[in-house]
N, CA, C and O atoms as a MOPAC input file, in Angstrom:
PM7 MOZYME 1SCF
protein

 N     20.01000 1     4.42100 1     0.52900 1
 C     21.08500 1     3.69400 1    -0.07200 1
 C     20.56500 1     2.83900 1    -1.23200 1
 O     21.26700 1     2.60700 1    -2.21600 1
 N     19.15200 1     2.31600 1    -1.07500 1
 C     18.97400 1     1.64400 1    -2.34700 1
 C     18.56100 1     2.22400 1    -3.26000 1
 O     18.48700 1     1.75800 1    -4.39700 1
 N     18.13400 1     3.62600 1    -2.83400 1
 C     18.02000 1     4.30100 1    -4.43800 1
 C     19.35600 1     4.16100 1    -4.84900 1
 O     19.60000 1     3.43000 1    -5.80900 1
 N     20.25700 1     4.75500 1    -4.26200 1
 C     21.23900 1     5.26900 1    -5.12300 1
 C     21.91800 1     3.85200 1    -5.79100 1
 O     22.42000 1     3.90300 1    -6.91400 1
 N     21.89900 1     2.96100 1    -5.23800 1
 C     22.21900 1     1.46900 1    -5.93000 1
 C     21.50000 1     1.06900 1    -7.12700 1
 O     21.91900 1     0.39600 1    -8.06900 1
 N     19.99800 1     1.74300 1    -6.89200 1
 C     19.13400 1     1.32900 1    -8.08000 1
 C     19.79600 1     1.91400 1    -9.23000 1
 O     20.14500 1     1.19200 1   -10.16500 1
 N     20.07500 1     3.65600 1    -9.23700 1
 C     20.15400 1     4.60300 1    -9.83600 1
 C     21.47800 1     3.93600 1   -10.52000 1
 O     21.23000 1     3.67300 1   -11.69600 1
 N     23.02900 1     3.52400 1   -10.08300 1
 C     23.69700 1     3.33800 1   -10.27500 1
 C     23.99800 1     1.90900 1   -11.20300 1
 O     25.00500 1     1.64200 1   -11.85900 1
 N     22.86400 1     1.17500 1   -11.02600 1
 C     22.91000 1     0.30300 1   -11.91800 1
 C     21.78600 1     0.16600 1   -13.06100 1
 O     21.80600 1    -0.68900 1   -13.94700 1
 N     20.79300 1     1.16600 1   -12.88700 1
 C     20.21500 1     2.22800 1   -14.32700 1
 C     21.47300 1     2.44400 1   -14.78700 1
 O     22.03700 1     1.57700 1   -15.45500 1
 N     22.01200 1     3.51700 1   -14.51400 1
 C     23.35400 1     4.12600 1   -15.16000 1
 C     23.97300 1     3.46000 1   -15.67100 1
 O     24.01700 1     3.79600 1   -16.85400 1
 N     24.76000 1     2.30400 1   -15.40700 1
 C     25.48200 1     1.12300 1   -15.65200 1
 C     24.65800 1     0.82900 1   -16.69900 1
 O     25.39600 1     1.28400 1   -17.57300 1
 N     23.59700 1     0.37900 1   -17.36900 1
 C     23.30700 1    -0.20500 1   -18.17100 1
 C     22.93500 1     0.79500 1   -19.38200 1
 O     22.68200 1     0.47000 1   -20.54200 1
 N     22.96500 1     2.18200 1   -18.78700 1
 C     23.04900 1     2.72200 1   -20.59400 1
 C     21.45600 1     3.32900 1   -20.76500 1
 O     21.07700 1     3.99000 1   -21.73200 1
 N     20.78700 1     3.02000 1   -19.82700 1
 C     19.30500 1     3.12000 1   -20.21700 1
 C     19.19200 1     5.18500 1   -19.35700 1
 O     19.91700 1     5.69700 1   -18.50400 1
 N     17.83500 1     5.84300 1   -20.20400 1
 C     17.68400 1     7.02400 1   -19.51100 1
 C     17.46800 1     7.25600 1   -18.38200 1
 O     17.09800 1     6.18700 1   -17.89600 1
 N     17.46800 1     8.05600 1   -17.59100 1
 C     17.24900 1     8.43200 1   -16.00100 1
 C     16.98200 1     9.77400 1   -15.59300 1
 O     17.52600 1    10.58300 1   -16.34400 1
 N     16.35800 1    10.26500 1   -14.70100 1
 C     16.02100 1    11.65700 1   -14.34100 1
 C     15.79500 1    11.56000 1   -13.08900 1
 O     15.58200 1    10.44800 1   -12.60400 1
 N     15.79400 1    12.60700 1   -12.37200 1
 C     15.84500 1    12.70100 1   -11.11500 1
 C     14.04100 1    13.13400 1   -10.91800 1
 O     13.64400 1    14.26700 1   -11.18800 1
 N     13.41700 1    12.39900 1   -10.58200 1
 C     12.21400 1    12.73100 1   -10.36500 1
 C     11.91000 1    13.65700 1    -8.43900 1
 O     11.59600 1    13.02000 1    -7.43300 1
 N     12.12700 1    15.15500 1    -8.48700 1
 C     11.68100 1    15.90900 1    -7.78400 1
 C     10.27400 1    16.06600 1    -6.74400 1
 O      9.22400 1    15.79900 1    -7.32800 1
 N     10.16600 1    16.38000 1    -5.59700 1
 C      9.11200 1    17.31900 1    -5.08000 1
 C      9.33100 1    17.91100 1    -3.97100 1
 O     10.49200 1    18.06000 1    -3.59200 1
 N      8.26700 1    18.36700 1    -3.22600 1
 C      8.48100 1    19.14000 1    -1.88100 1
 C      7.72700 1    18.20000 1    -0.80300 1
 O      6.53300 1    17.98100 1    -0.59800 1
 N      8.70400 1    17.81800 1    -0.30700 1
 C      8.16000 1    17.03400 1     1.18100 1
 C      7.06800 1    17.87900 1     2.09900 1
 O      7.09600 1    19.10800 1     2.15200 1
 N      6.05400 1    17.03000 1     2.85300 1
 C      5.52800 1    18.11800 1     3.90100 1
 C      6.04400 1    17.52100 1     4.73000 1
 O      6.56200 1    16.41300 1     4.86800 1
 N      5.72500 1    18.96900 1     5.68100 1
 C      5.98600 1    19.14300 1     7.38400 1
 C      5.00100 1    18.74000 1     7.90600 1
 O      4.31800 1    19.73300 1     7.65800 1
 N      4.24100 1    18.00200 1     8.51400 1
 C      3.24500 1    18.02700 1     8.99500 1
 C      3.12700 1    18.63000 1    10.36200 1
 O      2.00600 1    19.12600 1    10.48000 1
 N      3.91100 1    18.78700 1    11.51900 1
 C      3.63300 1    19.89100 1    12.22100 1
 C      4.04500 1    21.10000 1    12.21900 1
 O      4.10900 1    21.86000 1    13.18500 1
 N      4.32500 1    21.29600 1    11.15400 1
 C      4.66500 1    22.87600 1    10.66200 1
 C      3.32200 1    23.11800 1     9.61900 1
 O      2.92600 1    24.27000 1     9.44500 1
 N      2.78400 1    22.20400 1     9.07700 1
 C      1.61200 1    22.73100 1     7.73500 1
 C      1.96400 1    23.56800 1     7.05600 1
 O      1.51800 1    24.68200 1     6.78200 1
 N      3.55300 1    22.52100 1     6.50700 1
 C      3.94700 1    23.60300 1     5.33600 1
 C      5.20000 1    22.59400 1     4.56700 1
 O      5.51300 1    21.48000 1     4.98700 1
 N      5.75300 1    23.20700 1     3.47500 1
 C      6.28000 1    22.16100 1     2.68400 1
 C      7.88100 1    22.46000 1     2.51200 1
 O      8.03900 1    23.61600 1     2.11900 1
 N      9.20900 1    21.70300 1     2.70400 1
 C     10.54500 1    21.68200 1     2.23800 1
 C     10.55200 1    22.26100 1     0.96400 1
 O      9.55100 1    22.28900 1     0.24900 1
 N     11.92700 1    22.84900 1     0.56600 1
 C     12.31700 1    23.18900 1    -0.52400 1
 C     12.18400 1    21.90200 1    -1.44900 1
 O     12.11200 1    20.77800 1    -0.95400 1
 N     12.15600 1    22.11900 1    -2.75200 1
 C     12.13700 1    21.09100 1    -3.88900 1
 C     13.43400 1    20.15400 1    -3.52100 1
 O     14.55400 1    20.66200 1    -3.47200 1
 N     13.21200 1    18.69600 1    -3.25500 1
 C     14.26700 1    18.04100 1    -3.27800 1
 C     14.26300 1    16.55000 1    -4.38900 1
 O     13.53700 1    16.51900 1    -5.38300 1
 N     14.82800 1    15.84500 1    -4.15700 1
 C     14.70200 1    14.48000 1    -4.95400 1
 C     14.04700 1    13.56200 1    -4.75500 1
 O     14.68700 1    12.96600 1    -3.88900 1
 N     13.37700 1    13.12800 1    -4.91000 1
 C     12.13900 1    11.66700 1    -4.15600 1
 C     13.26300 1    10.23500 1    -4.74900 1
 O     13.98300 1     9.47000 1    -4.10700 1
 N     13.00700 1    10.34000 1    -6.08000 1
 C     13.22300 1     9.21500 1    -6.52400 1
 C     14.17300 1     9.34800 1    -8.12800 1
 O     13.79000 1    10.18600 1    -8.94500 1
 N     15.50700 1     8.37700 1    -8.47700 1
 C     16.00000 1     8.55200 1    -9.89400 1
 C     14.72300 1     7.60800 1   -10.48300 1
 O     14.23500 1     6.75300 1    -9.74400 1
 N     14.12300 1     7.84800 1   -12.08800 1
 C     13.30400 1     7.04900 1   -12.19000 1
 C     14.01300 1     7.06300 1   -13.85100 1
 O     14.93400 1     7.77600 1   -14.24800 1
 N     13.19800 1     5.97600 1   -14.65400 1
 C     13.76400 1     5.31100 1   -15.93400 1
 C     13.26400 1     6.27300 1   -17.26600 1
 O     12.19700 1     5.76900 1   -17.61700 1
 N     13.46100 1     7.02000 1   -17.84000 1
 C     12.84300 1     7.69500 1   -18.77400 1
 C     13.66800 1     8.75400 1   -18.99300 1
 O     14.75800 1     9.02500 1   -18.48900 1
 N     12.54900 1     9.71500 1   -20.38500 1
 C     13.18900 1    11.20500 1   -20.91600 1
 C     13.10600 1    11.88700 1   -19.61500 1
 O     12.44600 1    11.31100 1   -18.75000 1
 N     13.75300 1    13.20600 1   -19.27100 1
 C     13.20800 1    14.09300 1   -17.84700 1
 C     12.15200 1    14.31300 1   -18.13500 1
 O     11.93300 1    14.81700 1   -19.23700 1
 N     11.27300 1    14.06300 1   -17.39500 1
 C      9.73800 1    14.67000 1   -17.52200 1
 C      9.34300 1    16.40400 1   -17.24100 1
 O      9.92400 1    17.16100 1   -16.46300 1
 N      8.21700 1    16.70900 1   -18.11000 1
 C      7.78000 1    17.97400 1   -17.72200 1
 C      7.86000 1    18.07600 1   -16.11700 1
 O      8.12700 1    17.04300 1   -15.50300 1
 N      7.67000 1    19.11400 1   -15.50300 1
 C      7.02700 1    20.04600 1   -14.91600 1
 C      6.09100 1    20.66800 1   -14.68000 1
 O      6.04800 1    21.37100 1   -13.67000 1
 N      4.81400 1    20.56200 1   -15.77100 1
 C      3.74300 1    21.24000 1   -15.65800 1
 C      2.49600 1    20.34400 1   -15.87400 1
 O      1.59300 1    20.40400 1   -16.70800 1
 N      2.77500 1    19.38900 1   -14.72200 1
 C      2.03300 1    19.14500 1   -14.21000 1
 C      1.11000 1    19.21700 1   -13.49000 1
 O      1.50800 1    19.69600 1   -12.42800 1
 N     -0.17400 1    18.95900 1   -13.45000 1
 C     -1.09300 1    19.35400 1   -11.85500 1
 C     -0.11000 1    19.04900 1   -10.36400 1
 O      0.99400 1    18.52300 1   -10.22600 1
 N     -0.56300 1    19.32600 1    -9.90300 1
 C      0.19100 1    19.09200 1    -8.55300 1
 C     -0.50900 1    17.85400 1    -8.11500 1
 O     -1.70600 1    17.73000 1    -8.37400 1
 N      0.23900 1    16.78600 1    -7.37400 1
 C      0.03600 1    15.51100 1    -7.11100 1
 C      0.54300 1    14.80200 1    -5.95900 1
 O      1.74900 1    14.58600 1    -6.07700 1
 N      0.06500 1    14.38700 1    -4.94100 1
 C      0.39600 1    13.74600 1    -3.69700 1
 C      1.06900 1    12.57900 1    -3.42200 1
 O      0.74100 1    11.42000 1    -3.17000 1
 N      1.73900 1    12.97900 1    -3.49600 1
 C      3.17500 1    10.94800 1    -3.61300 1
 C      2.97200 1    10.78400 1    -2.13000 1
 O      2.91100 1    11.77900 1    -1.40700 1
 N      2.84600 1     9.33000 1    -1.56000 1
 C      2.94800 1     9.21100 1    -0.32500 1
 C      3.94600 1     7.91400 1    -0.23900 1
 O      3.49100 1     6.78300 1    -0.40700 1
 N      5.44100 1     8.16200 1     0.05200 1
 C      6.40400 1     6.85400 1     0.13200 1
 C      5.61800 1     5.82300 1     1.06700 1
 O      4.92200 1     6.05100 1     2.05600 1
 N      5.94600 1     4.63000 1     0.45000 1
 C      5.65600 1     3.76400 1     1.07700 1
 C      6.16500 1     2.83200 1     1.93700 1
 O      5.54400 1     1.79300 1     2.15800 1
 N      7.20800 1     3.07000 1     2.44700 1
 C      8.06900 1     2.61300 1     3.48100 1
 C      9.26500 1     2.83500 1     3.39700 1
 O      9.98700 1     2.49500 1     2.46000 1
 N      9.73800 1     3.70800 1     4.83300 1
 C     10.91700 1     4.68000 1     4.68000 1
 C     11.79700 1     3.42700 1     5.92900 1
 O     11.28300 1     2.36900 1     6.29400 1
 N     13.06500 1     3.89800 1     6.33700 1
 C     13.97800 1     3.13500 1     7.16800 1
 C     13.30100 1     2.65700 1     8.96600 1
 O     13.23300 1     1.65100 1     9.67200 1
 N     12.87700 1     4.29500 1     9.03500 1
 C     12.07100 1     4.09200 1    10.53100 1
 C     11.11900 1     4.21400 1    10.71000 1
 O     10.72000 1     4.86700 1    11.67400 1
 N      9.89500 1     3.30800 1     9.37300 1
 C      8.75100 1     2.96100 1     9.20500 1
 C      7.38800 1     4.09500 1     9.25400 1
 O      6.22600 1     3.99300 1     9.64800 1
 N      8.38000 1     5.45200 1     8.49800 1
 C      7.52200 1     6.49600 1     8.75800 1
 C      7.38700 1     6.81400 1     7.39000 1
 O      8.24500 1     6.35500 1     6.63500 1
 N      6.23800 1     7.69500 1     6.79100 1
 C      5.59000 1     7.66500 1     5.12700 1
 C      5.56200 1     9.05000 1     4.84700 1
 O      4.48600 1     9.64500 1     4.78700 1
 N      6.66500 1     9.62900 1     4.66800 1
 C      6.72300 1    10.87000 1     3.39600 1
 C      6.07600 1    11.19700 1     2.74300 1
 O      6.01800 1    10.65700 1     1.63800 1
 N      5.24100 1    12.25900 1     3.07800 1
 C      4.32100 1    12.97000 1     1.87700 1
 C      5.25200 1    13.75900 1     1.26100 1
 O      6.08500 1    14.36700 1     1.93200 1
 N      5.20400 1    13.85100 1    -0.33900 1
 C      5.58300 1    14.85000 1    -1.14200 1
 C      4.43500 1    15.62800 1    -2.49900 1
 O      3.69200 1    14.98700 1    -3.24300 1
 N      4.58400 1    16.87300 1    -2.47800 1
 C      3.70300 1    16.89600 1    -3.56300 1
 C      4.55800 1    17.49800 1    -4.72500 1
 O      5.39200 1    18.38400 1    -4.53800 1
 N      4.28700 1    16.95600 1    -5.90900 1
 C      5.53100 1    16.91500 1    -7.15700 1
 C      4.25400 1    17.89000 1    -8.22200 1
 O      3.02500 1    17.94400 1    -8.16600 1
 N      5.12400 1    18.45100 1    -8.99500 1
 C      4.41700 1    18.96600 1   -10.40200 1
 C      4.86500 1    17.98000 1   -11.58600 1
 O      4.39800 1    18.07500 1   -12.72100 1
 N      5.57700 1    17.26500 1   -11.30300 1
 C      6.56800 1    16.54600 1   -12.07300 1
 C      5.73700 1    15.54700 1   -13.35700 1
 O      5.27500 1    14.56900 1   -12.76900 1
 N      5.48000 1    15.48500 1   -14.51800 1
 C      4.97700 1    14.60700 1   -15.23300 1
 C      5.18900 1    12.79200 1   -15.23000 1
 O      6.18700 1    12.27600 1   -14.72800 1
 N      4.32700 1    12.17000 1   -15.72900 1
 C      4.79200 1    10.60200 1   -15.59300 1
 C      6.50600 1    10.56500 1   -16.82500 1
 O      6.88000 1    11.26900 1   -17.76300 1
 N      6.94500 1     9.63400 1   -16.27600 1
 C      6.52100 1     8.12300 1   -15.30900 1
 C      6.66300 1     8.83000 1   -14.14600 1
 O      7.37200 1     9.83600 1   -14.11800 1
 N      5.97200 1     8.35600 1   -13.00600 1
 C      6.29500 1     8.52000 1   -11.56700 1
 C      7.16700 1     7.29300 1   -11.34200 1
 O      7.29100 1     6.15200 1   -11.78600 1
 N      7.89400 1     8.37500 1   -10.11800 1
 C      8.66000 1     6.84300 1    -8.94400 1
 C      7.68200 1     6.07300 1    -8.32500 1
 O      6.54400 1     6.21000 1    -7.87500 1
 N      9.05700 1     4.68100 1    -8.54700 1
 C      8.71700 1     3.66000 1    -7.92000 1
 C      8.55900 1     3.65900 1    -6.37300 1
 O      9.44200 1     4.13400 1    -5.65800 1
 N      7.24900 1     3.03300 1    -5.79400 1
 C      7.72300 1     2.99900 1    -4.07400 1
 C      6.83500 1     4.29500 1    -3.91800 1
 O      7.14300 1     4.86800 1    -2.87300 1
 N      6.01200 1     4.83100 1    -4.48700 1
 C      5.12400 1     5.90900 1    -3.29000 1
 C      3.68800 1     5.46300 1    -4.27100 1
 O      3.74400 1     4.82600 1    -5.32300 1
 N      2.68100 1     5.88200 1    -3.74200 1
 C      1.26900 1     5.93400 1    -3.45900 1
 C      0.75300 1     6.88400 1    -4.10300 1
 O      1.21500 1     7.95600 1    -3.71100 1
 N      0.04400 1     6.98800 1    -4.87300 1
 C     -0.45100 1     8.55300 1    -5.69800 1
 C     -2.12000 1     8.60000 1    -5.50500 1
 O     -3.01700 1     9.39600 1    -5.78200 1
 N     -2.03100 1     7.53700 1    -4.99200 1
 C     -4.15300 1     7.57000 1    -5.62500 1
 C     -4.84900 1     8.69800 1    -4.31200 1
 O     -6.05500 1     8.71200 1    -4.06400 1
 N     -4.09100 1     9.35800 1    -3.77000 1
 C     -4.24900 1    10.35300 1    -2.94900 1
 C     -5.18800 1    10.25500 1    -1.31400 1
 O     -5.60900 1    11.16800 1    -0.60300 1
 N     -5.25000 1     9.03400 1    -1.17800 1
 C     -6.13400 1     8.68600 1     0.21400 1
 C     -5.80000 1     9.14300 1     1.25100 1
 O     -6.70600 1     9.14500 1     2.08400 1
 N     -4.54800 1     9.68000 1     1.68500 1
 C     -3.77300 1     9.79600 1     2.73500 1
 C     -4.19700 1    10.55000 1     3.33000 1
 O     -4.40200 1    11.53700 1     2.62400 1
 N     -4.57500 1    10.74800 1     4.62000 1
 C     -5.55000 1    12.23100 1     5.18700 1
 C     -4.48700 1    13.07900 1     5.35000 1
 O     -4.78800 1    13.94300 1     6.17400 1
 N     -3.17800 1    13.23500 1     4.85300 1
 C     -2.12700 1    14.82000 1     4.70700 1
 C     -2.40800 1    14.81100 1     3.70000 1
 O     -2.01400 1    15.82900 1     3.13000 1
 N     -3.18800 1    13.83200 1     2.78300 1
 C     -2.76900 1    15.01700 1     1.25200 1
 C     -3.64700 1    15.84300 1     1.19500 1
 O     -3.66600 1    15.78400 1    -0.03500 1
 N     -4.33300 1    16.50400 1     1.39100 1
 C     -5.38300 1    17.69200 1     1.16900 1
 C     -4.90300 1    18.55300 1     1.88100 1
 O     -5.09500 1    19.75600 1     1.70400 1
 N     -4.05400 1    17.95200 1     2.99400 1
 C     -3.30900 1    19.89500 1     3.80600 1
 C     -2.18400 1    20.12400 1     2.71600 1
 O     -2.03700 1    21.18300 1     2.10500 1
 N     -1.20000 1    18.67900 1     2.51100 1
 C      0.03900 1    19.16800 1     1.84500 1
 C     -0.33500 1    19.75800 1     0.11800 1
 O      0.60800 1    20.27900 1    -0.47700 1
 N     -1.32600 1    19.68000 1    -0.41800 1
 C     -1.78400 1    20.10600 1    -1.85300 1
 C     -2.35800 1    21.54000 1    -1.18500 1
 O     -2.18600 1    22.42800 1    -2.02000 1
 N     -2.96400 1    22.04900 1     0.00300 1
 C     -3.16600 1    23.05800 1     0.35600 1
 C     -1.72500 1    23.84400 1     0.52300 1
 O     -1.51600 1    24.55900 1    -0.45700 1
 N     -1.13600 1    23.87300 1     1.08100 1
 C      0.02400 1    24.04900 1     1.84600 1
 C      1.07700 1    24.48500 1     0.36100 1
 O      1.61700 1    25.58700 1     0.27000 1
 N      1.21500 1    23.35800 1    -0.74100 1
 C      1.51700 1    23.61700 1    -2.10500 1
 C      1.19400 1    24.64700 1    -2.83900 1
 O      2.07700 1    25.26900 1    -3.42900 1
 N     -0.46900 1    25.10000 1    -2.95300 1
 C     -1.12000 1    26.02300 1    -3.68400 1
 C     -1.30300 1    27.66500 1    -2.66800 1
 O     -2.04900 1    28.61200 1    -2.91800 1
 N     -0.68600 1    27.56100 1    -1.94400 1
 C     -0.65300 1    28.70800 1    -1.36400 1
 C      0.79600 1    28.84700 1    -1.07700 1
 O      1.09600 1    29.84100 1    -0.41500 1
 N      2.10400 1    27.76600 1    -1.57300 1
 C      2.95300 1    28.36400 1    -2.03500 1
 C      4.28400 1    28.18100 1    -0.32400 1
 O      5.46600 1    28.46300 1    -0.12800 1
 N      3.11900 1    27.54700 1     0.54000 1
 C      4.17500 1    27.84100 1     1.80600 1
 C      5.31300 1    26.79400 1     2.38100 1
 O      5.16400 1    25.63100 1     2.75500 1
 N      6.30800 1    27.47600 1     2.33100 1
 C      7.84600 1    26.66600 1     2.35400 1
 C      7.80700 1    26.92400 1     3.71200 1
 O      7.36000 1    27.95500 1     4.21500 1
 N      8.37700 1    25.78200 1     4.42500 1
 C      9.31900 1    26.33000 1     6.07700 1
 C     10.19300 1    26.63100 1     5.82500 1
 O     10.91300 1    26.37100 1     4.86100 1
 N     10.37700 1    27.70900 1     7.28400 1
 C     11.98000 1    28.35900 1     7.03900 1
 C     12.47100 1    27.87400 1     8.33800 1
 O     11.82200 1    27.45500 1     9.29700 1
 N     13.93200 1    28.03200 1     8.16600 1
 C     14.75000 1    27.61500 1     9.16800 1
 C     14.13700 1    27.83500 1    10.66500 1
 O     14.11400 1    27.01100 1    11.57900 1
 N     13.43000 1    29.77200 1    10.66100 1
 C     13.39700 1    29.52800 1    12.33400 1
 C     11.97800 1    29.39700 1    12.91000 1
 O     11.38700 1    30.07900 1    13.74700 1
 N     11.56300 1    28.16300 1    12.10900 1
 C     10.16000 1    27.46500 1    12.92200 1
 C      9.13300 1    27.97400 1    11.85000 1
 O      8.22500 1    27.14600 1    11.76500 1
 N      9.00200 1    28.71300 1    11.26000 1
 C      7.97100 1    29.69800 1    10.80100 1
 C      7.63500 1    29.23400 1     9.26300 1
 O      7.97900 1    28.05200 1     9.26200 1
 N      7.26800 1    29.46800 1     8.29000 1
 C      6.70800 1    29.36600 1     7.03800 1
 C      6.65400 1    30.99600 1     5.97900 1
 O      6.85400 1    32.20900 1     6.04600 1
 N      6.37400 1    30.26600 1     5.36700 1
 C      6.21400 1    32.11500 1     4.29300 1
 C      4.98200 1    32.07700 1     3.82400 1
 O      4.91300 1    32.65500 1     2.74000 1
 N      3.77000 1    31.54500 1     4.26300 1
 C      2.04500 1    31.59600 1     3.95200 1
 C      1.73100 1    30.72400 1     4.76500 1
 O      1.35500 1    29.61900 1     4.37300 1
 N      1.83800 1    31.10700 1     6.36000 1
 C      0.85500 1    30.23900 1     7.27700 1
 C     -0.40300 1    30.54200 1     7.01800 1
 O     -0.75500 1    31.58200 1     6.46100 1
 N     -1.22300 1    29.56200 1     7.44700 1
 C     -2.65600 1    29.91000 1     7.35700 1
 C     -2.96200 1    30.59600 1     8.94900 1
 O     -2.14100 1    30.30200 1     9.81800 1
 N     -4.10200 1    31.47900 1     9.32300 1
 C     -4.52400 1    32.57100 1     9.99700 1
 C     -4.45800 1    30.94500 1    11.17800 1
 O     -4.74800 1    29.78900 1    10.87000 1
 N     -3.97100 1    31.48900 1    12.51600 1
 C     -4.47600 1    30.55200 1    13.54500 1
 C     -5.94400 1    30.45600 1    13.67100 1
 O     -6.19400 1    29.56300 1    14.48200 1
 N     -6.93300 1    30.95600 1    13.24800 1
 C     -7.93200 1    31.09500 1    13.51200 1
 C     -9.00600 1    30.40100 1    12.46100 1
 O    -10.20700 1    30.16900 1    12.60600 1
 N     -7.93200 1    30.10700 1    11.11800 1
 C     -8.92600 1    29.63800 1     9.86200 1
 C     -9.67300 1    28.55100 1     9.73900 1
 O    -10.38200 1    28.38400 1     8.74600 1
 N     -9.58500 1    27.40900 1    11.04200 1
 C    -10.11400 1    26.33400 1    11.17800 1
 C    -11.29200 1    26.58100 1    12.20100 1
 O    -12.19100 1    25.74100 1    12.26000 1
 N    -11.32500 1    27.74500 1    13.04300 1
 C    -12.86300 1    28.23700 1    14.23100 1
 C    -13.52900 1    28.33700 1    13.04600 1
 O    -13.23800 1    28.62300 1    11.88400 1
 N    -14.87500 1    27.90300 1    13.89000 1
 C    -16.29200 1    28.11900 1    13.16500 1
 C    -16.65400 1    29.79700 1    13.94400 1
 O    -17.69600 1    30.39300 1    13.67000 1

């Protein structure tokens, strides 16, 4: 709700706005949501071709922290974490570069082998 309050009084004042995008992870799925909205942020729309980059929100309603990984160019949104410390961001930037979305019935479209973590 307070984005959209933020967003709405951006709007109200006339100034630019874009919907700054990414793909949430699953973390017990080890795999990533369709492209959704993170954050409206203040600027031209930014590229897209960006490196891929680990947003980690920084405090959600029921005190739980959203990984997303965005291609999205600066400015970044306000309210997430980028400097990448988070021990999901190296699965969810994995999980990104191999492209794997969850699907509705439990499953993914590029799991990794159950076996790829045995020595």
């Amino acid at each position: 709700m307070k984005r959209l309050l933020r967003a709405l009084a951006v709007w109200g004042c006339g100034e630019d706005t874009h919907v700054y995008s990414g793909r949430a992870y699953i973390e017990k799925r080890d795999c990533l949501g369709t492209t959704s909205s993170m954050e409206v942020v203040e600027g031209d729309p930014a590229d897209t071709n960006c490196a891929p980059k680990c947003f980690v929100q920084r405090t959600t309603p029921d005190g739980g922290r959203v990984v997303y990984v965005s291609t999205m160019c600066p400015p970044t949104p306000f309210g997430f974490d980028t400097d990448g410390t988070d021990p999901r961001c190296p699965a969810a930037l994995a999980a990104f570069a191999r492209n794997d979305t969850c699907l509705a019935d439990g499953g993914s479209t590029a799991p990794l082998p159950r076996d790829a973590g045995a020595d």
